[in-house]
C-alpha positions in Angstrom: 26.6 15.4 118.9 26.4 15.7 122.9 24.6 13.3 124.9 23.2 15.6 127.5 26.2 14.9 130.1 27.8 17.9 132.2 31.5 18.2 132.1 31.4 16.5 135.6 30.0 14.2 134.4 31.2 10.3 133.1 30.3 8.7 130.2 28.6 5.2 130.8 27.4 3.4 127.8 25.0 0.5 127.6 25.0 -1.6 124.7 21.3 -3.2 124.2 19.6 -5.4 121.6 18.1 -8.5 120.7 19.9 -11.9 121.2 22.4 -12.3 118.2 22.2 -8.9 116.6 25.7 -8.1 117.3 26.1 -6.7 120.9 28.9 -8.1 122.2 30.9 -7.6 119.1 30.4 -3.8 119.1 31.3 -3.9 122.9 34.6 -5.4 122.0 36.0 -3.4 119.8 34.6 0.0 120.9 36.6 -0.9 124.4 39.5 -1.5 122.2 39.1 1.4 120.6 38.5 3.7 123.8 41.5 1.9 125.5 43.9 2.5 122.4 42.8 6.4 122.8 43.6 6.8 126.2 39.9 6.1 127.9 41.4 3.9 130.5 40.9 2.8 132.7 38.1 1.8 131.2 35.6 -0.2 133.6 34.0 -3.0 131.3 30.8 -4.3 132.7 29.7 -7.8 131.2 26.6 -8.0 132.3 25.1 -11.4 130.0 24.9 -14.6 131.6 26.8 -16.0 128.9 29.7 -13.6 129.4 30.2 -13.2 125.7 32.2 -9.9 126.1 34.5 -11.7 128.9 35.3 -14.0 126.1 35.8 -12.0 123.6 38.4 -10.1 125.1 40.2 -13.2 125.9 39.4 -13.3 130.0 37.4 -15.8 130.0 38.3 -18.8 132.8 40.4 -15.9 134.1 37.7 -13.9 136.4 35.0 -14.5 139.1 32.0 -13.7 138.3 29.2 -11.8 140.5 26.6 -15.1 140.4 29.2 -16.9 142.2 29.7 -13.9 144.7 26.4 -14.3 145.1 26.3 -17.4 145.8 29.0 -17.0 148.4 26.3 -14.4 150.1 23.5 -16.4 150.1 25.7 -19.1 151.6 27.1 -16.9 154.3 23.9 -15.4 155.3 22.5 -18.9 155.6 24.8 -19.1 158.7 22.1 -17.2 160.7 22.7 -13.6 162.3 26.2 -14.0 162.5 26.1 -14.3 158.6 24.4 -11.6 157.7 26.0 -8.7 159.9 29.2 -10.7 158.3 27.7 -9.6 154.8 26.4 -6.2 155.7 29.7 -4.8 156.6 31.4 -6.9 153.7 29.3 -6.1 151.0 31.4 -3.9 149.5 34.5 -5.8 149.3 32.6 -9.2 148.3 31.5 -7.5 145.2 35.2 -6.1 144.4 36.2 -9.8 144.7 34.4 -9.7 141.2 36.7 -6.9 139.9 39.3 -8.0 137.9 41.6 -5.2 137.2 44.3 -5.1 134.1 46.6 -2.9 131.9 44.0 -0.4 131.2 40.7 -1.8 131.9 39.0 -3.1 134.3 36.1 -6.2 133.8 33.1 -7.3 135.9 31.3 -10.0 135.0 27.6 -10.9 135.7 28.1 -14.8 135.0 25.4 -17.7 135.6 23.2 -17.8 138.0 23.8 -21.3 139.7 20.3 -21.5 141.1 17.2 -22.5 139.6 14.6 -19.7 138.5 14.9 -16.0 137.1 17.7 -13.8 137.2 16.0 -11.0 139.1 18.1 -11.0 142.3 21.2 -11.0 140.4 20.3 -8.2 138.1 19.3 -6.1 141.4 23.0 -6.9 143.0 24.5 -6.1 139.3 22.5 -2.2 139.6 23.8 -2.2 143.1 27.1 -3.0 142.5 28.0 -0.9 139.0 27.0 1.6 141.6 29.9 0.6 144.2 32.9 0.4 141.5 32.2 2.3 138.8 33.5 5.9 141.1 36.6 5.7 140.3 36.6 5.0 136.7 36.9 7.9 134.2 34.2 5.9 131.5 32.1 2.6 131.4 30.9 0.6 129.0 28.3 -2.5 130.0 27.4 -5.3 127.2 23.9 -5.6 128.2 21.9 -9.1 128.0 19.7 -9.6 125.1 16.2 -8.1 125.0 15.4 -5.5 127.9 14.6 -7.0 131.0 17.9 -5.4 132.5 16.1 -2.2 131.2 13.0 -2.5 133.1 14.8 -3.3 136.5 16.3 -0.3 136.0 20.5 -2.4 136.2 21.2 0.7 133.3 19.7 3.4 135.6 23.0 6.0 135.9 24.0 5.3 131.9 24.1 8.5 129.8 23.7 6.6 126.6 22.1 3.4 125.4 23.9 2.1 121.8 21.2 -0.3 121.1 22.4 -2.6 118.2 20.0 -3.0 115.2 20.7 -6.1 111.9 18.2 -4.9 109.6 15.1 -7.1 110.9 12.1 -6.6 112.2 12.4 -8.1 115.6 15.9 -6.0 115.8 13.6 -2.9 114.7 10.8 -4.0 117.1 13.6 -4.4 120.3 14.6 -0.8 119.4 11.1 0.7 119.3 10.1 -1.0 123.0 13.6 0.2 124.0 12.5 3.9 123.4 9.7 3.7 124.8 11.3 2.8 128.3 14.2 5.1 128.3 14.0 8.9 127.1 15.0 8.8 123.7 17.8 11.7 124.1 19.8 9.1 125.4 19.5 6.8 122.8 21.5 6.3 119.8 21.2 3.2 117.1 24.2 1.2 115.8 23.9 -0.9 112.6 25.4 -4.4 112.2 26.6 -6.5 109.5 25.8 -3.7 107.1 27.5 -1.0 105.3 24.3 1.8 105.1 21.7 3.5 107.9 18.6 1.4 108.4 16.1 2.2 105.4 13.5 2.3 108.2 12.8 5.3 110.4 14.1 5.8 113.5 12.1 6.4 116.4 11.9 10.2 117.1 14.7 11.7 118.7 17.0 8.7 118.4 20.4 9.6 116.7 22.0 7.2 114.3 25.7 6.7 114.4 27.0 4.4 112.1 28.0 0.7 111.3 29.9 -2.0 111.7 30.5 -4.3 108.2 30.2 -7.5 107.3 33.8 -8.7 108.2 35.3 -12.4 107.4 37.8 -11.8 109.8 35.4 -10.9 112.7 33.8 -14.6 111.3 36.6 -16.0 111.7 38.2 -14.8 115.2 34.8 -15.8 116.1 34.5 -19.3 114.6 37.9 -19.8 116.1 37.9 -18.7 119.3 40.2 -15.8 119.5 40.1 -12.2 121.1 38.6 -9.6 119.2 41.2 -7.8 120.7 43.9 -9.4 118.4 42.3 -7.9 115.3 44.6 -5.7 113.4 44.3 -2.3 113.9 43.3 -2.0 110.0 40.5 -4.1 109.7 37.4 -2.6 109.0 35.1 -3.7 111.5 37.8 -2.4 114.1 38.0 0.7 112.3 34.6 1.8 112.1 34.3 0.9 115.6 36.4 3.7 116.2 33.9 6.3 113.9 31.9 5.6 116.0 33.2 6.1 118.9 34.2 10.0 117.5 30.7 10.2 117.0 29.3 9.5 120.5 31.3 12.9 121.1 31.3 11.6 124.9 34.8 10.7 125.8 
């Protein structure tokens, strides 16, 4: 399978889907996975409010986020012109202060946005920004926020493939159909969750279908406890069909 990329190319993968259908676990592992084979480093975009893949990778407390960067911008503009030619030739480097670079990977994290109202500006600095940092890095992989408003303001504009995550249900089903009929479906593959066969539904046309992760106690459990994803062993199933499909995605 090729996902219409030149050899020039990177790979830059955006995992989509309802709230709860399994997004941020799939974004785990599959960095794992890409890190253990030599993807790396890999530039890990968390780009949820909720940061679920920063915790789930065990970094969470551990990183600043680009809603507080923000908030340092609006704050220094607010200091009149003096402010905003301040931010204008520091824009760059106040959103690398929201790089945190490790062993192999590298994370940036959307976080909260501390004001009241929507999450528009924020999502138009987090399109700007994946822009900025992501040159350097050979592959990315971004653990979208649920539904698709990051979608229509166009954050996932440069990614080559969208994984959207489906459980089964209709609303899952539903997210993947309005999905595909906002980004060309080429680039769109479909990932099941907590299941062990394709979707008995079919896919809309031209979407590819690359496999599953299991039901898993000990993903339930890591989860229920707290504990990195990352310290799974590298036999358990979930883990290891993360890495089928990353073979399949034939991108890295």
């Amino acid at each position: 399978m090729t996902n219409g990329n030149t050899k020039d190319s990177k790979p830059i993968i955006a995992i989509c889907g309802k709230g709860g259908v399994g997004k941020t676990v799939l974004s785990a592992l599959l960095a794992r996975v890409l890190i253990d084979g030599g993807t790396r480093p890999l530039l890990l975009v968390d780009a949820d409010p909720v940061a679920g893949l920063t915790s789930a990778i065990g970094e969470r407390g551990r990183v600043r986020t680009l809603g507080e960067v923000r908030e340092e911008i609006i704050s220094t503009v607010k200091q009149g012109e003096d402010g905003k030619r301040k931010v204008a030739a520091e824009l760059d480097y106040l959103v690398l202060e929201a790089l945190a670079e490790r062993d192999g990977y590298a994370l940036f994290a959307m976080g909260r946005n501390e004001r009241k109202g929507c999450y528009c500006p924020v999502n138009s600095l987090l399109r700007d920004a994946i822009d900025i940092i992501a040159k350097p890095y050979p592959a990315v992989l971004i653990d979208a926020e649920a539904g698709i408003e990051q979608i229509n303001r166009q954050v996932t504009r440069r990614v080559s493939r969208v994984l959207v995550v489906t459980d089964g249900s209709a609303r899952s089903a539903e997210t993947l159909t309005l999905i595909a009929s906002l980004v060309d479906p080429i680039r769109i593959s479909a990932v099941a969750n907590r299941c062990d066969t394709p979707p008995t539904d079919p896919l809309p046309a031209g979407i590819a279908y690359l496999g599953a992760l299991p039901e898993d106690d000990e993903v339930r459990r890591f989860d229920r406890e707290g504990r990195p994803l990352w310290q799974l062993p590298a036999d358990n199933p979930a883990l290891c069909a993360a890495g089928a499909i990353a073979r399949a995605l034939d991108c890295f």
